[in-house]
C-alpha positions in Angstrom: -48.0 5.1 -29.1 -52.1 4.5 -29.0 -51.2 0.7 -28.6 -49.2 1.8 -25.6 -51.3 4.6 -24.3 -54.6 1.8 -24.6 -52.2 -0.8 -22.4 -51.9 2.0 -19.5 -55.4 2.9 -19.6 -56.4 -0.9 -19.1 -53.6 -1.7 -16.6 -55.4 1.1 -14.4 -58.7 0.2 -14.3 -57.4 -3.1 -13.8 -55.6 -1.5 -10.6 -58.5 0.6 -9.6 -61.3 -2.6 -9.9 -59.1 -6.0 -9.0 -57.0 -7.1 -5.5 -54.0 -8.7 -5.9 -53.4 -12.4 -6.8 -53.7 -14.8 -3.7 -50.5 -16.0 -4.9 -48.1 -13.1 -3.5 -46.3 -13.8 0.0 -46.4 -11.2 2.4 -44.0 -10.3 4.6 -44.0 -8.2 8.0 -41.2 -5.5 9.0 -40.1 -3.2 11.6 -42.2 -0.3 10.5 -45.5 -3.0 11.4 -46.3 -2.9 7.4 -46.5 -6.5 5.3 -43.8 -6.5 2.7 -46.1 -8.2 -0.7 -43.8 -9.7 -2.4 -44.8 -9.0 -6.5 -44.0 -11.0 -9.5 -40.9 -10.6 -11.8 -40.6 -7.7 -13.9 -39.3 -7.5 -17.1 -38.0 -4.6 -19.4 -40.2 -1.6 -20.6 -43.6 -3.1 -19.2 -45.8 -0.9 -16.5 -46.8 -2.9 -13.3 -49.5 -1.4 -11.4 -50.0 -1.9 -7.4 -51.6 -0.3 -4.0 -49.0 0.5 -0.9 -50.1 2.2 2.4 -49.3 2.6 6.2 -49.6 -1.1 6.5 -48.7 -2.3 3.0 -45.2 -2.0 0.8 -44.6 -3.8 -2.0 -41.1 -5.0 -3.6 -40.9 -6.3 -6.9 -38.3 -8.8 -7.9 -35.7 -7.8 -10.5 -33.2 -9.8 -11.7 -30.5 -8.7 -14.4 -28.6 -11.1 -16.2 -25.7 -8.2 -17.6 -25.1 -4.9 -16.2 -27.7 -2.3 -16.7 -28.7 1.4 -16.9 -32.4 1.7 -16.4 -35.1 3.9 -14.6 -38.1 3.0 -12.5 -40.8 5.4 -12.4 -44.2 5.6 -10.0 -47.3 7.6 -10.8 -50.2 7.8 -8.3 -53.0 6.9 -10.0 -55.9 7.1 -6.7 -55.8 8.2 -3.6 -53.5 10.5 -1.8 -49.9 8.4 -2.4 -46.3 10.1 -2.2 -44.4 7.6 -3.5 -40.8 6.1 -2.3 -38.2 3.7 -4.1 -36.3 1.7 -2.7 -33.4 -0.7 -4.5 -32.3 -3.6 -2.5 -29.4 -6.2 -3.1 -30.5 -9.9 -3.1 -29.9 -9.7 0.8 -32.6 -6.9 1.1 -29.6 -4.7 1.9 -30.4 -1.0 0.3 -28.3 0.0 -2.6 -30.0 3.3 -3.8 -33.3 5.3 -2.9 -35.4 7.7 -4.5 -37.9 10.2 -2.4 -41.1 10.9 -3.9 -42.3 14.6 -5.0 -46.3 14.8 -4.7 -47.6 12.1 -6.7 -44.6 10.9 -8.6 -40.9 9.6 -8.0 -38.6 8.6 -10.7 -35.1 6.7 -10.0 -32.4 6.0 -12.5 -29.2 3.5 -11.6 -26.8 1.7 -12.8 -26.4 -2.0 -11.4 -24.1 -5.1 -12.3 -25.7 -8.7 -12.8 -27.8 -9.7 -10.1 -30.7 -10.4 -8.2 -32.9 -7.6 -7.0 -35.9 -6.0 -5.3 -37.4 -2.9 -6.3 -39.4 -1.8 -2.9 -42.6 0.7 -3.3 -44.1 2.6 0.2 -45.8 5.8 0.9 -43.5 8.8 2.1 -47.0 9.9 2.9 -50.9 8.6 2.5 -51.6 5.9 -0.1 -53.4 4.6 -2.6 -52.6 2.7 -6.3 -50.0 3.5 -8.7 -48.3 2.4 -11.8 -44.7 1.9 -12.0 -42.6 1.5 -15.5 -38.9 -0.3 -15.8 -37.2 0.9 -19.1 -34.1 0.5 -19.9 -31.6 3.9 -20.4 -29.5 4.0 -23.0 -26.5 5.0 -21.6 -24.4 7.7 -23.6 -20.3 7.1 -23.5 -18.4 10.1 -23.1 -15.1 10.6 -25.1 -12.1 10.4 -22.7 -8.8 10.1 -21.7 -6.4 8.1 -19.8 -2.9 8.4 -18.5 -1.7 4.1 -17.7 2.0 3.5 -16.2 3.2 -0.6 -16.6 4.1 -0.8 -13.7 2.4 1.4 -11.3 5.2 0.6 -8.8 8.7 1.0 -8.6 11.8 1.6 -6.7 13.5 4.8 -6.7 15.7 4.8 -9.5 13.2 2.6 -11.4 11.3 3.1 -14.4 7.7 3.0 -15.6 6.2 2.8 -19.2 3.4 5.6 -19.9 0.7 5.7 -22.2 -1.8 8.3 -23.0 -5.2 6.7 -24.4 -7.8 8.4 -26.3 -11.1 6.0 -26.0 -14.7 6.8 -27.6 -13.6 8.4 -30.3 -16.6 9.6 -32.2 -17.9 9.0 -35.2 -15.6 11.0 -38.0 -12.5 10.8 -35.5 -10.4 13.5 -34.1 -8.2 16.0 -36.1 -6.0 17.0 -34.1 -5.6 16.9 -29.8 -3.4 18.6 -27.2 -2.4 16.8 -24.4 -1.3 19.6 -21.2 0.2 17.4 -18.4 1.7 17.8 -15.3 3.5 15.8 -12.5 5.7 16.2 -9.6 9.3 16.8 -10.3 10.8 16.1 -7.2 9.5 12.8 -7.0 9.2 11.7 -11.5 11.3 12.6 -14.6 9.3 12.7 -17.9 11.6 11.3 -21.1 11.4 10.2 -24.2 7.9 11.7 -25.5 6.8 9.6 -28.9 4.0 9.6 -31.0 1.9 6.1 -30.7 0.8 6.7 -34.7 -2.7 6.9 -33.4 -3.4 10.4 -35.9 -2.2 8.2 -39.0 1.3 7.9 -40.3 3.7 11.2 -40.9 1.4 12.6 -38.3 2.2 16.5 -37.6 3.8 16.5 -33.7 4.6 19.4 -31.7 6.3 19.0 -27.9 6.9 21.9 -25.3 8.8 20.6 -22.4 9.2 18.5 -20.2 10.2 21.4 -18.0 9.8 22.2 -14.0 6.9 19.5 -13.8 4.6 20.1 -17.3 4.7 19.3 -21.0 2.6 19.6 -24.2 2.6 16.7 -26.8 0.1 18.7 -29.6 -0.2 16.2 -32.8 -2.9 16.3 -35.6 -3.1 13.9 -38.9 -1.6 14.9 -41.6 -2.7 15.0 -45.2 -6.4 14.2 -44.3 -5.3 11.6 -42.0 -7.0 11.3 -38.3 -7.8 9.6 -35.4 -10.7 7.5 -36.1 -10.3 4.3 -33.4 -9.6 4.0 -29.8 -5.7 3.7 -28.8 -2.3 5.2 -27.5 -1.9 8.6 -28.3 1.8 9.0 -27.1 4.2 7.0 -24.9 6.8 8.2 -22.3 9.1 6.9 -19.9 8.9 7.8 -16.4 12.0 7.9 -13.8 11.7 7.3 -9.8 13.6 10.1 -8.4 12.5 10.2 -4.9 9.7 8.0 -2.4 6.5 8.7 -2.7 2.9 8.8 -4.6 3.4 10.4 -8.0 0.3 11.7 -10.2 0.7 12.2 -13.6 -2.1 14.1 -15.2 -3.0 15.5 -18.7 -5.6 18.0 -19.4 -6.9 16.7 -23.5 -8.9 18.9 -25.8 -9.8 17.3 -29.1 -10.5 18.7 -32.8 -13.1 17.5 -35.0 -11.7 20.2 -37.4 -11.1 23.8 -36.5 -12.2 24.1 -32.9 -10.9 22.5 -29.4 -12.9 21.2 -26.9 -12.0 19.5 -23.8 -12.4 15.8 -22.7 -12.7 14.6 -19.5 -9.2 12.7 -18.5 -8.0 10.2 -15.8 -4.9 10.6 -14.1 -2.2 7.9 -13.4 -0.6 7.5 -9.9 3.1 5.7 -9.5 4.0 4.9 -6.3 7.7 4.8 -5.6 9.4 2.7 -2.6 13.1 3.1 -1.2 15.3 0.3 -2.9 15.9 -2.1 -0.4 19.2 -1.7 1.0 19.1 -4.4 3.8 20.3 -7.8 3.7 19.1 -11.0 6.0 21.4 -13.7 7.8 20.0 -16.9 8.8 21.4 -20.0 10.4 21.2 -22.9 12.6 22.8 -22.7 16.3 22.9 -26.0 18.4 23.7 -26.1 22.1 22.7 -27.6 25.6 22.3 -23.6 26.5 20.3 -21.1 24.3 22.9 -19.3 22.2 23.1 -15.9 20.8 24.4 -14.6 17.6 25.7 -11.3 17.9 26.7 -9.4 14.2 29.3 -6.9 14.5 30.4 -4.1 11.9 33.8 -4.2 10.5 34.5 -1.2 13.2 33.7 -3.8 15.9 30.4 -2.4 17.3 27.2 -4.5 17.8 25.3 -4.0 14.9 22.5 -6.5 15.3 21.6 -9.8 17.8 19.0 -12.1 17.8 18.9 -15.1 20.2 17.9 -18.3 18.2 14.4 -20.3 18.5 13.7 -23.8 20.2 15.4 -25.3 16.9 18.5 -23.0 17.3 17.4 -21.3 14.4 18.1 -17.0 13.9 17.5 -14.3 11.4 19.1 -10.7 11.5 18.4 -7.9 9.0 21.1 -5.1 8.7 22.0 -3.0 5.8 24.2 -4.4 3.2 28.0 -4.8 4.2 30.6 -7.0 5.6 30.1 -8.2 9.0 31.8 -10.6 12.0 29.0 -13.0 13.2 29.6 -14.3 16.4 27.3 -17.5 17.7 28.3 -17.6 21.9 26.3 -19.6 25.0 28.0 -19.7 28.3 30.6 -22.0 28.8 30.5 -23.1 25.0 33.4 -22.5 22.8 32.6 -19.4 20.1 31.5 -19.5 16.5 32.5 -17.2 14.2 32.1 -16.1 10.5 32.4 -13.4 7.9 29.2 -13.0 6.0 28.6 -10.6 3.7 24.9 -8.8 3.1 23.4 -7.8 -0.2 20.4 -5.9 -0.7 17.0 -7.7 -0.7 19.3 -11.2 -0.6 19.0 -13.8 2.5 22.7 -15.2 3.0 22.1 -18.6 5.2 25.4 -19.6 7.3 26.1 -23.6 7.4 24.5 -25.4 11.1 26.7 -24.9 13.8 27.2 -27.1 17.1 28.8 -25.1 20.0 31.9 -27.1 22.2 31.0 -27.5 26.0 33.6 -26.9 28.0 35.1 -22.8 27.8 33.8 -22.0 31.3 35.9 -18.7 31.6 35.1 -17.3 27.6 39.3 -17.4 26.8 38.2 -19.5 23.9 40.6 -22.7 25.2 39.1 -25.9 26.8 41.8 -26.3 29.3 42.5 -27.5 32.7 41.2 -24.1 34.2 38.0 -24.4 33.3 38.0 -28.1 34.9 39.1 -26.0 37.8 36.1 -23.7 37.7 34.0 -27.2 38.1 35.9 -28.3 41.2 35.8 -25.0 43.4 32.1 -25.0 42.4 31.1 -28.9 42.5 28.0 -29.6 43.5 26.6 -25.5 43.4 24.2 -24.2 40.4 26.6 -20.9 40.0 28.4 -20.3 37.9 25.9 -20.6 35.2 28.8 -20.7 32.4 30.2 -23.5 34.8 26.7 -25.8 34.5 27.4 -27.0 31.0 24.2 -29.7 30.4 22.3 -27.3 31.9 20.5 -29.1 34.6 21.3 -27.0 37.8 23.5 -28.7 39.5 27.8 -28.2 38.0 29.3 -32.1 38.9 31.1 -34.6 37.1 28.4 -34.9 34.7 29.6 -31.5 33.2 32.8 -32.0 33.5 32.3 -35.3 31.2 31.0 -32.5 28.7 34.7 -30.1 29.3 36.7 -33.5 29.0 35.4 -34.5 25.4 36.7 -31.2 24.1 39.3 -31.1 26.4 42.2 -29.1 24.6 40.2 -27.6 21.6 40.0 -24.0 21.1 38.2 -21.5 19.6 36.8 -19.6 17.7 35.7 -22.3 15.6 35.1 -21.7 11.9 31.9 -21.0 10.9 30.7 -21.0 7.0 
């Protein structure tokens, strides 16, 4: 401690006697003060410097692992209220600490990375010293609740797992485990030991009952709980949609006395089982067609008219349906498909027939009737069969190759 305390005294007369290094860049800001940019600091050292109106200094700080650590500033002249300031590598700030009088102390905890530790007056100025040290950082004992998965339908099921980490040196005794969860949404079932309190270990279980159980065990015959692990498994059961918490209050015996631990919950979020199915196909046609599903009472349940490629998709809940692929003046498809939950069913390409200008689902010599009484028009649409606004011989070339056929045609 002399060593140490000789160090400081010399590091401040150094401060009090010397200007800094011609080597440090300075930087201006916003506030009209140069930012002097220090050398890299390392681990429980003091670095002494001099900030003001028109001066702040940031020190560079780079940590190779996560750490715990404090920065401390001391006026050592003038009339200096200090302020700390941590900044990421992009001089973003990350944490601050506001001086009282003549000193300000900050303690953080960062990840790996580069960063700046920025010194300026709150108020006058003057030198100071500042010391880095590391803090060692104390682990609590604790508790966990974990569910594998963390999502499921309803009427799904998730694996729980109480943990017990940071067990202390000499292990536990015994431990209670008070936890509660939702019932309209979870079941609880299926409450076992994990053998974490040694083999033959002593169990006791209240419940589960109206959303709350106890699992109590301790270690029997001398036994106890001396590393971290599972203290108990269960199996959790989706009843309804929703977010689910499952939490568990833990106090722990060393031998003789309970005392709590702190403990962190476990949410499961539960999702409606998917009870829709998708159709898909391929519709081909001079005319845009439409494909129209229809329940088995005959109502529209869904239509969708298909893209530039003649390509559809319809979702409906599961069931048997009547598809129906129609473009005016086109002969019908039609097919049967039947929808499963979460499953895409994909019906075979289809080309519809030119030539049913009145829908009766026959190519016949009234619809080449329909052409004459309208030749050389644009309306009837149905009767315009290539589509290109003018209903003449050109269309009925289209009726005459299917001249005869009828429909609906099958469709797979």
């Amino acid at each position: 401690m002399k060593f140490k305390n000789l160090i400081r005294v010399a590091m401040l007369l150094a401060t009090i006697v010397s200007v800094f290094g011609a080597g440090s860049q300075a930087y201006a800001q916003e506030t009209g003060a140069q930012i002097i940019i220090r050398s890299t600091t390392f681990w429980d050292a003091v670095f002494n410097g001099t900030v003001n109106a028109n001066r702040y200094e940031r020190w560079a700080l780079q940590l190779v692992e996560a750490e715990n650590f404090s920065i401390s500033i001391i006026t050592t002249s003038g009339d200096l209220t200090p302020d700390i300031y941590l900044l990421d590598a992009n001089e973003n700030q990350i944490a601050v600490a506001n001086g009282s009088l003549s000193n300000v102390v900050m303690v953080t905890n960062q990840p790996a990375g580069d960063y700046f530790i920025q010194v300026q007056p709150q108020s006058g100025g003057g030198t100071y010293l500042m010391e880095i040290n590391r803090v060692e950082q104390v682990v609590e004992p604790s508790a966990a609740v974990m569910l594998n998965p963390a999502s499921v339908l309803v009427g799904g099921a998730s694996a729980g797992t109480v943990m017990l980490t940071n067990i202390p040196d000499g292990g536990y005794a015994s431990a209670e485990f008070a936890c509660t969860y939702n019932p309209a949404l979870v079941s609880i079932s299926g409450i076992t030991d994990a053998g974490l309190f040694g083999s033959d270990s002593a169990v006791a279980i209240s419940g589960p009952a109206e959303g709350s159980f106890i699992f109590a065990v301790a270690g029997s015959n001398g036994q106890r709980a001396t590393t971290d692990g599972a203290a108990f498994t269960f199996t959790v059961t989706a009843l309804a949609a929703g977010q689910a918490e499952i939490s568990c209050a833990v106090r722990v015996s060393t031998g003789g006395a309970l005392s709590s631990i702190a403990s962190t919950p476990a949410s499961l979020l539960i999702e409606e089982a998917d009870t829709t199915g998708t159709l898909t196909g391929n519709v081909l046609a001079a005319k845009t067609p439409t494909v129209t599903l229809y329940r088995q009472d005959s109502t529209v349940e869904a239509t969708a008219t298909v893209d530039e490629n003649g390509n559809f998709s319809i979702t409906a809940p599961a069931g048997t349906y009547t598809a129906v692929a129609s473009a005016p003046g086109f002969l019908r498809a039609q097919a049967s498909p039947v929808l499963s939950a979460g499953v895409t069913t994909t019906l075979q390409s289809v080309t519809l027939l030119a030539g049913d200008i009145d829908g009766n689902d026959v190519i016949d010599q009234f619809d080449a009737l329909t052409i004459g009484i309208n030749y050389n028009l644009d309306a009837p649409a149905a009767a315009d069969l290539n589509n290109d606004g003018t209903i003449n011989v050109l269309d009925l070339e289209l009726l005459a190759a299917n001249y005869r056929l009828t429909g609906p045609l099958a469709w797979q």
